[in-house]
N, C-alpha and C positions, 0 to 999 in steps of 0.2 A: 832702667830703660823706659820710655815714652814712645808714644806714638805718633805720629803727623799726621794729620787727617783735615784734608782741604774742606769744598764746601758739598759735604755729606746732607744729602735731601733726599729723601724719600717719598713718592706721593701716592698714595693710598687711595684709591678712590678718588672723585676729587676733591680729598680735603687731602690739605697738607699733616697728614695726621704724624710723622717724624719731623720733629726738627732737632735742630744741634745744641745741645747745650753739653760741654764737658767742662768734665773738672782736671783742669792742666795750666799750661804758662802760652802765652801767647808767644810765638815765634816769628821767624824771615818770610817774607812775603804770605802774609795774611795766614800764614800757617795756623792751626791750635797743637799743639803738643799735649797730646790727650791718655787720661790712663781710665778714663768712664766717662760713657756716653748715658744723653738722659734723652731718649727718643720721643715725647710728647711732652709737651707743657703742663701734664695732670699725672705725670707717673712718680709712683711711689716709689721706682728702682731704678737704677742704674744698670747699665754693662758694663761690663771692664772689659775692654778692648785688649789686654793681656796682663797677665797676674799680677796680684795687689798685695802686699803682705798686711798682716796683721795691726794695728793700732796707727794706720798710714793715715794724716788727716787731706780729707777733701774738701780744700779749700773753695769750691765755688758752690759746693753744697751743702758745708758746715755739717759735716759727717768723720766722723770717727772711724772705721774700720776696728769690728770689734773682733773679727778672725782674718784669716788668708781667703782670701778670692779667686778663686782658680782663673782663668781666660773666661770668658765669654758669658761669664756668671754674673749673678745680679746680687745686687747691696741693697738694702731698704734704703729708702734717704728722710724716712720720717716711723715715727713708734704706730705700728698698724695694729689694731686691737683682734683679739679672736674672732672667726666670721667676719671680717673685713672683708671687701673685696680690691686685688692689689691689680693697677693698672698700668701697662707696658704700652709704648704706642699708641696710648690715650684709649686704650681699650682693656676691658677683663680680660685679663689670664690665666683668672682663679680667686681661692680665698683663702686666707690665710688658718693654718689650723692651727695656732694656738697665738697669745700675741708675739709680736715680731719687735725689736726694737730698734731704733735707726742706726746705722751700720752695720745689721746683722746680715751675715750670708740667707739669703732666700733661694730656697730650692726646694726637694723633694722632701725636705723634713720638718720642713714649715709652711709648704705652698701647695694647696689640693685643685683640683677642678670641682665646680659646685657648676649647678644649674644657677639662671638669670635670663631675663628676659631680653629676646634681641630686640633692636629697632628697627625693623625690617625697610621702612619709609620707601616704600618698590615705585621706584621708577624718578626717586625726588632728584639725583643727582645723575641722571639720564641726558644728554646734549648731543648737536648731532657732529659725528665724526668730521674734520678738514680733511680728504682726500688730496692727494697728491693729482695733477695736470699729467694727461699722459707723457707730454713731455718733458715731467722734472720726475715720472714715477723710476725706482729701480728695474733693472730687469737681472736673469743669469744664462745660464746654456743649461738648457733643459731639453728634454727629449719629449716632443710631440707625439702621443699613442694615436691612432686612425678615430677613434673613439674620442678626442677632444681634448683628454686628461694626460695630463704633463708630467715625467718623471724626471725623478732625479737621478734613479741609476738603471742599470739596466742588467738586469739579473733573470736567468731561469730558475725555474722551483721545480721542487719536489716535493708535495703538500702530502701528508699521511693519514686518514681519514680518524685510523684508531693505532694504535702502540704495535699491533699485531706487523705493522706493515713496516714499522720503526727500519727494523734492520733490513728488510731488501733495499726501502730507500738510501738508508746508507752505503749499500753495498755499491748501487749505481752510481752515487754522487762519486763515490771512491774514485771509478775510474777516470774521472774528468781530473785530471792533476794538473798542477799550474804549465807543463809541459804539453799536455795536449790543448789548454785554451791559449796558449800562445797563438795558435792559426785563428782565435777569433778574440782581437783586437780591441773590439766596440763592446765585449760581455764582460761585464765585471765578474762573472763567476755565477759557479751552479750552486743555490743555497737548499738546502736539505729542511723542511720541516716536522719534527716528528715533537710527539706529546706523548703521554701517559693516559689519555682518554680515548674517548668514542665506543664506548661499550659498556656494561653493566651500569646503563643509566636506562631513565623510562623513554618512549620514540617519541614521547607530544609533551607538552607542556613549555612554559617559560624556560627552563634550564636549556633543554632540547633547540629550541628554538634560539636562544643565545650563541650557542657553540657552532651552530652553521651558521647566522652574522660573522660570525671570527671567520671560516672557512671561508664562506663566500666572499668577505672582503679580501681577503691573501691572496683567492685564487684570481682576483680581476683588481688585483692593484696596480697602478700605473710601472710599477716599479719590476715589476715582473712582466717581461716581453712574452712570457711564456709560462704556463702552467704543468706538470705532469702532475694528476691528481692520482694516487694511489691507494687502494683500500686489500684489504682481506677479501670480502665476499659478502661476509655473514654478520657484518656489524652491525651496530643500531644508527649508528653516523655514516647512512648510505651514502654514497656516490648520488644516486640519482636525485635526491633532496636536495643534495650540495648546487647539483648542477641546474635544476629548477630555481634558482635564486641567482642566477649570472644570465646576464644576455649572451645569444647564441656568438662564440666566435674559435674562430680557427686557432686560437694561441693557447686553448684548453684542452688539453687530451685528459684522459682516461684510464685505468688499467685497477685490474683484479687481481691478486697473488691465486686464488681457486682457481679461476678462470681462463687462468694462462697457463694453468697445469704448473702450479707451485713454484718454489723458489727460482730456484737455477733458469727459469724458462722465462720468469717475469723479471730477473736480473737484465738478460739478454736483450729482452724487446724492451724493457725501459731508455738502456744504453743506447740503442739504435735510435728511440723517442728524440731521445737527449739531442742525442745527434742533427737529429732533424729541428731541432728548437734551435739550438747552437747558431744553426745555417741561416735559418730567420732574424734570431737575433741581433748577430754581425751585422747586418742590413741598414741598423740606424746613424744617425749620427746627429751632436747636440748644436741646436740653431737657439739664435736669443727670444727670449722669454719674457714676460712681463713679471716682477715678483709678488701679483695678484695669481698666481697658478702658485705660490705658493702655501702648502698648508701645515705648520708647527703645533707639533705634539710638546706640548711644556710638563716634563717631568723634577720631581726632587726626590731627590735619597741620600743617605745617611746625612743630612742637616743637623746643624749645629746653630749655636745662637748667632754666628757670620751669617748663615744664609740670609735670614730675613733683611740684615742690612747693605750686604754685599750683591750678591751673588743672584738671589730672587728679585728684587726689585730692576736691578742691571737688565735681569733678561726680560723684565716689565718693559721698559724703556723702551728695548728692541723690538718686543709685542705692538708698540705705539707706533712706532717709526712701518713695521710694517704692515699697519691695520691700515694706517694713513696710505699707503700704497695700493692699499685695497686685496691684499693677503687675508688670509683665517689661522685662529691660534687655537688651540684645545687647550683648556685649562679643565682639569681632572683629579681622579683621587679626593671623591667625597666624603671619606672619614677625615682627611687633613686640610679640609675648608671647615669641620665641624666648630661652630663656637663663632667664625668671620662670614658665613653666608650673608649675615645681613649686610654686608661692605659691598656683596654683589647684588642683591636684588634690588640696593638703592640705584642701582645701574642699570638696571635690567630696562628693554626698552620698552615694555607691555606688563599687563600685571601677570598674563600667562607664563610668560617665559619666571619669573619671578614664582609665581606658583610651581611650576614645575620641578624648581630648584630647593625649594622648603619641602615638599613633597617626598624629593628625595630623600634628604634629610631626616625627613620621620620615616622614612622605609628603613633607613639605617640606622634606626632607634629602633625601631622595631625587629628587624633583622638580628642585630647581635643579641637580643635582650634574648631572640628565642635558642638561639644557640650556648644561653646561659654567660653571657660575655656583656662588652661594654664597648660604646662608641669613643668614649675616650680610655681604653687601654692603649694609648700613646703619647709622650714618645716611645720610642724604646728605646736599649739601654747605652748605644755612643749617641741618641741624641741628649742625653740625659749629661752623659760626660760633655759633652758639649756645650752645656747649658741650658736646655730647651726642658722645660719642668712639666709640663703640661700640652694636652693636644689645642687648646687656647691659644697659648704662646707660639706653639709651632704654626695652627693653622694660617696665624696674622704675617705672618715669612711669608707661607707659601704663597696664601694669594694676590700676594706682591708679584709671584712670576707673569700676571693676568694684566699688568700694566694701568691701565685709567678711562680707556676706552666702555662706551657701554656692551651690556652682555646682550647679544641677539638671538641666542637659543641655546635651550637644554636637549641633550639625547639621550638616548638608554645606551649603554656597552654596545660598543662594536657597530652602531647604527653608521650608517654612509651620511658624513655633512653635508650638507648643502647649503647652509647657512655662511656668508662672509662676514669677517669680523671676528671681534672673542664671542666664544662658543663654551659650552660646559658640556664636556661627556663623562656621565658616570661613570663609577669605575671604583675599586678599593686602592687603598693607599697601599697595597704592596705593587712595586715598581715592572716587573713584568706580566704581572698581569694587568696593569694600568698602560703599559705602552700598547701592551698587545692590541688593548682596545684600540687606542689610538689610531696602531698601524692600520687595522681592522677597516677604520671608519675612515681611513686615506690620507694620512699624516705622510706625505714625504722628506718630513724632518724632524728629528725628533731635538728639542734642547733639555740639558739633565742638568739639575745645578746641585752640588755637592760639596758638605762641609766636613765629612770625615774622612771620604776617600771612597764611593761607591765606581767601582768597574762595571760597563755595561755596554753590550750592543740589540740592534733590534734589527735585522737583517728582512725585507729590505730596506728598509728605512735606516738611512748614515744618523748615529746618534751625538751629536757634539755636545762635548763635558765641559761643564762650568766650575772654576774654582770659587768658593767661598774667601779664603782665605790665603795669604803667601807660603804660609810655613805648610801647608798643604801642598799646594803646586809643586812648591819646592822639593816634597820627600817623593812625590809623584808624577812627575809634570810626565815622565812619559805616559799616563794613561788622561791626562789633562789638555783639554786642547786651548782654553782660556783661563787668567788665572785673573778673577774677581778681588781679588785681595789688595790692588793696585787701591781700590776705593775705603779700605780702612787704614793703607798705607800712607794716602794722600797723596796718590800719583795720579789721579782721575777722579772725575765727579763720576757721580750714578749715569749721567747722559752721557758722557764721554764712552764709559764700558760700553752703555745701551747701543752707541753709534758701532763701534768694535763689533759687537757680536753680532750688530744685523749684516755687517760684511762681510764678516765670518757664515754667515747662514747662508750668502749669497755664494758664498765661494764655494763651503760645501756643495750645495745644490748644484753646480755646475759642476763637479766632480772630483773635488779636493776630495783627498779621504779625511776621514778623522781619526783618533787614534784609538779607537775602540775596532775600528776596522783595520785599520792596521794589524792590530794584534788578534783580530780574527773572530771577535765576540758576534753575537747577533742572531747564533741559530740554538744553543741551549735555552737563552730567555726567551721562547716564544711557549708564554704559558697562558691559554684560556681562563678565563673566572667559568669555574666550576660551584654550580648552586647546586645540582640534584645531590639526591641520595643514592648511593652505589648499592646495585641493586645483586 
């Protein structure tokens, strides 16, 4: 079996840092029939687009296969000596730990991360974005708030200050069953958010002040018509802190479980809350929209060596299409840029923003080292099955989701954008605490791209799933809402997908579901980045 794969380009910045070279037969209409791709003009390895047996010769690379190649795995294609450094995509991804000879499988057992020097070059590959004419820009059916800010769905909450309050929220949300929101047509539903925090932590400091960013963004996201913010009493994640970081408005209520004289009492007057949120709610209806009102949260999990070619750059593409529209994208998860920052800060528009973003960086050098850990403890273990050897390798994927536009600011977690354009918000590479930020800082869309199969919602925010790959989609498509795989299949270019998915973004936003909302994900994964110490 071979592969078809049309005209496969990737752009990295703006250097064409992927180009096509495979080793295959050339076929009907410009096809290449491919079983390894060599994605930069200076790499040492190959992919195998799907498994390679044993002493198989590659003929355009005058390589032997000295073992079996599993999918998505890399071949040397020349003898690299020990302490080498072996490059993918015309970039390090590591070095080799002992010598390598050419066709030998490279992976985990011959290929480490080492330090090396970036080229930061901040600001050399910086230009100014072509904007879209308001009359060729996209727009979708978006929900206008009184307050300016555009949603895409339209949801009440139930926010929980600390775990104490977990279960009466749930007990309220209970009774809103799809039988009683039938009388309110326009509500997409009552979403519940509870956590395992807000107490035995200190009242001041960084950590403290992170976790109400999260609360305060929730409780005044566009996406939410309405707030019931609910606490215990006695927590250290007061209510009134909360409620001093939102502008005063009628769609924020209030309630204590002490206060209201315990459980049973503060069940009753939530429901009633509810009720009256419900009423308001109903009241909207979605008119056209400019799709500069909107703002994408770019997520990836369980990634495989597809993503970087498939899947992430695709939704780069899309990032371009609607930067030019005059849209904001978040690009996030600073341990899985480690290694490819400098591919951004040559973009960056100022040497600030640029700073801010290296900054980062040594905070998370710093950060793990004191927790006795490491900034490249990644991938982990199906990105490994997958082929992804190193947080190097992986991070060159990821920042593919970020497209080619420049970067016009860095934020701390959970900070409110303001900034249009691609943006960086901090965040760790684990996927619900990285959206959370997102949603936090007013992402009304989130895109996920996924090579092994990660299930996910972020409730209020509609999450749309990306496929990496076909034989993925295939064992999952009901949890898949795009399958990226078309682009190593040679059913689409990269810009082809990129046009697909920014329609698909459109459409979601207007009120398509995706299928992560379908099957009802979006309110277990709302996990804050917890930094204090439990006290």
């Amino acid at each position: 079996m071979f592969t078809k794969v049309a005209a496969l380009r990737v752009e990295c910045g703006r250097t064409n840092v992927w180009s096509l070279h495979a080793a295959g037969l050339v076929g009907e209409n410009n096809f290449l029939i491919v079983q390894m791709l060599k994605l930069g003009d200076l790499d040492d390895v190959a992919v195998a687009l799907q498994a390679v047996s044993a002493e198989e010769f590659l003929a355009d690379f005058h390589v032997t296969t000295l073992s079996d190649i599993p999918a998505g795995h890399k071949v040397a294609l020349r003898a690299i000596d020990a302490g080498q450094p072996i490059r993918k995509s015309n970039q390090t991804i590591g070095f080799a730990l002992h010598p390598i000879a050419a066709g030998e499988h490279v992976h985990t057992h011959n290929l480490v991360t080492g330090n090396f020097a970036r080229d930061y070059s901040i600001g050399s590959e910086a230009s100014p974005t072509e904007f879209l004419s308001p009359l060729q820009a996209a727009s979708f059916q978006g929900i206008v708030r009184p307050s300016g800010r555009v949603a895409t769905r339209n949801y009440v909450g139930i926010l929980t200050t600390v775990n104490c309050s977990a279960t009466v929220a749930r007990r309220i949300a209970a009774h809103f069953t799809p039988e009683v929101l039938r009388s309110y047509p326009h509500v997409d539903g009552v979403v519940t958010i509870t956590h395992g925090t807000g107490c035995g932590m200190a009242e001041h400091g960084e950590p403290a002040d992170l976790l109400r960013r999260v609360f305060a963004g929730y409780a005044t996201h566009p996406n939410f018509a309405a707030v019931l913010l609910l606490g215990l009493g006695c927590e250290t994640n007061q209510i009134d802190h909360l409620v001093a970081l939102t502008s005063p408005t009628n769609t924020l209520r209030t309630s204590t479980i002490q206060e209201e004289g315990g459980t049973a009492h503060s069940i009753q007057k939530g429901i009633s809350t509810i009720f009256e949120m419900l009423d308001h709610a109903n009241q909207v209806s979605r008119t056209p929209v400019a799709a500069s009102n909107l703002i994408v949260g770019l997520q990836c999990g369980g990634s495989d060596a597809y993503s970087g070619i498939s899947a992430n750059p695709a939704l780069g593409a899309a990032v371009d299409i609607l930067i030019r529209n005059g849209g904001t994208a978040i690009l996030s998860e600073t341990p899985e840029i480690y290694g490819a920052e400098h591919l951004l800060t040559r973009r960056s528009t100022n040497p600030a923003v640029a700073q801010r973003l290296i900054e980062r960086i040594h905070w998370w050098e710093e950060y793990t080292a004191r927790h006795k850990g490491s900034i490249d403890n990644n991938p982990q273990p199906g990105n490994k099955t997958g082929g992804l050897t190193t947080i190097l390798e992986k991070s060159l994927g990821a920042i593919s989701k970020g497209g080619t536009t420049n970067l016009n600011d860095v934020y701390s977690y959970a900070e409110l954008i303001r900034e249009k354009g691609l943006v960086f918000m901090d965040s760790p590479g684990f996927d619900p605490v990285s959206a959370t930020g997102q949603v936090a800082s007013g992402a009304n869309v989130i895109c996920f791209t996924t090579g092994r199969g990660s299930v996910f919602g972020c409730k209020p925010t509609p999450s749309l799933k990306l496929a990496s790959n076909t034989a993925l989609y295939n064992r999952m498509a009901d949890d898949m809402d795009i399958n990226c795989g078309t682009i190593i299949d040679g059913t689409q270019t990269v810009q082809e997908a990129g046009v697909q998915i920014f329609h698909e973004i459109l459409a979601i936003a207007s009120g398509k579901l995706t299928r992560s909302e379908i099957h009802g994900f979006g309110e277990e994964e709302f996990q804050p980045w917890l930094q204090s110490a439990t006290l």
